[in-house]
C-alpha positions in Angstrom: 9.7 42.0 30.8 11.4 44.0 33.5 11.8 47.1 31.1 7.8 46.5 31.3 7.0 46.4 34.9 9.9 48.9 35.1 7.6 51.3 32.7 4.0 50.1 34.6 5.9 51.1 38.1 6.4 54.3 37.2 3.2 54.8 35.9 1.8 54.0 39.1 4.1 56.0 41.4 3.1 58.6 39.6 -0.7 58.4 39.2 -0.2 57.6 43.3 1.6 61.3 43.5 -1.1 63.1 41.8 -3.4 61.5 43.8 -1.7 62.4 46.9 -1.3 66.2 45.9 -4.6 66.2 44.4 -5.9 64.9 48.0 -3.8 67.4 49.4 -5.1 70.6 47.4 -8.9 69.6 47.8 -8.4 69.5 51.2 -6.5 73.1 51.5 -9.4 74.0 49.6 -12.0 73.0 51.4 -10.3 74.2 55.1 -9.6 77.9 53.6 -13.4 77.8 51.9 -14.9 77.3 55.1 -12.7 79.1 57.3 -12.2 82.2 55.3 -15.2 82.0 52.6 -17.6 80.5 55.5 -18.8 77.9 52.4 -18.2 74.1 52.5 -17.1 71.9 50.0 -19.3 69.3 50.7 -18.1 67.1 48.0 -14.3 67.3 49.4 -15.0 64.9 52.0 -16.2 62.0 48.9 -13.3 62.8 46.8 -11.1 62.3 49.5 -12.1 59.1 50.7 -12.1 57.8 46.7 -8.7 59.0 46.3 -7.1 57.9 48.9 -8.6 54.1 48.4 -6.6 54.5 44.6 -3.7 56.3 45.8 -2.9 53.9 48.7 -4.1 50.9 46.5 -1.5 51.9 43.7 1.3 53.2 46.0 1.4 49.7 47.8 1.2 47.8 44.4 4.2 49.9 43.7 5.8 48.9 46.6 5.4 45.4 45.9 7.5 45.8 42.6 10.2 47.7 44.7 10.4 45.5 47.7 9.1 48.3 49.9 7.2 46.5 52.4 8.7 45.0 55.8 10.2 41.7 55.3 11.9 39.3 57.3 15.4 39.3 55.1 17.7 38.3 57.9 16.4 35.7 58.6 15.8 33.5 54.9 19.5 35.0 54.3 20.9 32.7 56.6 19.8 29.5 55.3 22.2 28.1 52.1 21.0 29.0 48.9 19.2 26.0 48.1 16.8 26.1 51.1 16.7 30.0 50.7 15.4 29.4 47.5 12.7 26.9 48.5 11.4 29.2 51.2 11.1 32.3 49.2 9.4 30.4 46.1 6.8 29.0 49.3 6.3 32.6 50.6 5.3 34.1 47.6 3.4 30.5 47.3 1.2 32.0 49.9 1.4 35.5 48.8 0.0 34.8 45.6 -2.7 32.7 47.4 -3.7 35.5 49.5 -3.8 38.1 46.5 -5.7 35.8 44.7 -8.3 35.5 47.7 -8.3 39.5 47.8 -9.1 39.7 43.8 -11.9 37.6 44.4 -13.2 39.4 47.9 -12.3 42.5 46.9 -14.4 42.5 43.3 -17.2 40.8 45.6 -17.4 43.3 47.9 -17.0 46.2 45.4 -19.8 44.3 43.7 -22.1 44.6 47.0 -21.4 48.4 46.9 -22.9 48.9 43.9 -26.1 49.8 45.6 -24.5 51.9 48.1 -23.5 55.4 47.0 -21.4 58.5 48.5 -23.4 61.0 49.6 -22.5 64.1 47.9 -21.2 62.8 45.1 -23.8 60.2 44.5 -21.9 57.7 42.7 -22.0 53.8 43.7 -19.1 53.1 46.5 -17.8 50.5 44.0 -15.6 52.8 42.7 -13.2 53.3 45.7 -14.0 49.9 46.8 -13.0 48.5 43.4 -8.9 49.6 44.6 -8.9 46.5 46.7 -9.0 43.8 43.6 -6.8 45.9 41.4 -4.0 46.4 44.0 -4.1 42.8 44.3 -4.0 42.1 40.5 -0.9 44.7 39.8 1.0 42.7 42.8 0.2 39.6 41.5 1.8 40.3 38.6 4.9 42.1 40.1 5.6 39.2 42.4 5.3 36.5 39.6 7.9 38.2 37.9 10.0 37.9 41.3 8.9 34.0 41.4 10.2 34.0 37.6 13.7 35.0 38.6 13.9 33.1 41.7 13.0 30.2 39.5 15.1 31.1 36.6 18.1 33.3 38.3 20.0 34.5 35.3 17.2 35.4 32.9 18.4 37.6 29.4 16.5 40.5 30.9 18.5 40.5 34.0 21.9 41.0 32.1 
């Protein structure tokens, strides 16, 4: 399973870096177009704000897998290993809980966007709006397999 997620991570780091130097060239674009070419890319400000929804929802699934967000280590590594263990499977109790509650809020409110749509583009909002729930369904399943190994420590995979 870890070869898996291992595979899935790195699919997502990289769709996250095309995004961001997609993001980065359509915006280059659109300063030299209306400084040099005196035209706007009107659409560059739509794109933009759809991209980076994906690329930040993807990047901090990502981060999830690798551990990348701030965590209070220090602290749970000072309790003995049994308690340790208790308090980490409760905290990802509660992160699960609150993933779960952003699947579900996140699809609803995508859902409410239907009817509103970019501007230039003129595609529903949905679309960037539909990051939220799918962040939270990659990071739920990157942190269950964390819960699996807390659970079961020495795992064949882990070998």
């Amino acid at each position: 399973m870890r070869k898996s997620l291992d595979i899935l991570s790195k699919i997502l780091q990289s769709i996250a870096g095309i995004l961001f130097l997609f993001i980065f060239i359509i915006n280059i674009a659109g300063i030299f177009c209306r400084t040099f070419l005196n035209v706007s890319l009107l659409w560059v400000a739509d794109v933009t704000y759809l991209s980076t929804a994906w690329m930040l929802a993807i990047g901090m699934a990502v981060a999830f897998y690798k551990k990348g967000h701030i965590a209070i280590e220090f602290v749970i590594d000072k309790f003995p290993k049994k308690i340790k263990k208790i308090v980490q499977i409760f905290l990802i109790t509660i992160t699960v809980a609150f993933l779960i509650s952003l699947i579900v809020s996140g699809w609803e409110t995508a859902l409410m966007k239907r009817q509103i749509y970019f501007v230039v583009l003129n595609i529903p909002m949905a679309y960037a709006f539909m990051a939220l729930p799918i962040f939270a369904l990659f990071s739920t399943l990157f942190i269950f397999y964390r819960l699996i190994n807390i659970v079961v420590p020495h795992s064949k995979e882990e070998k």
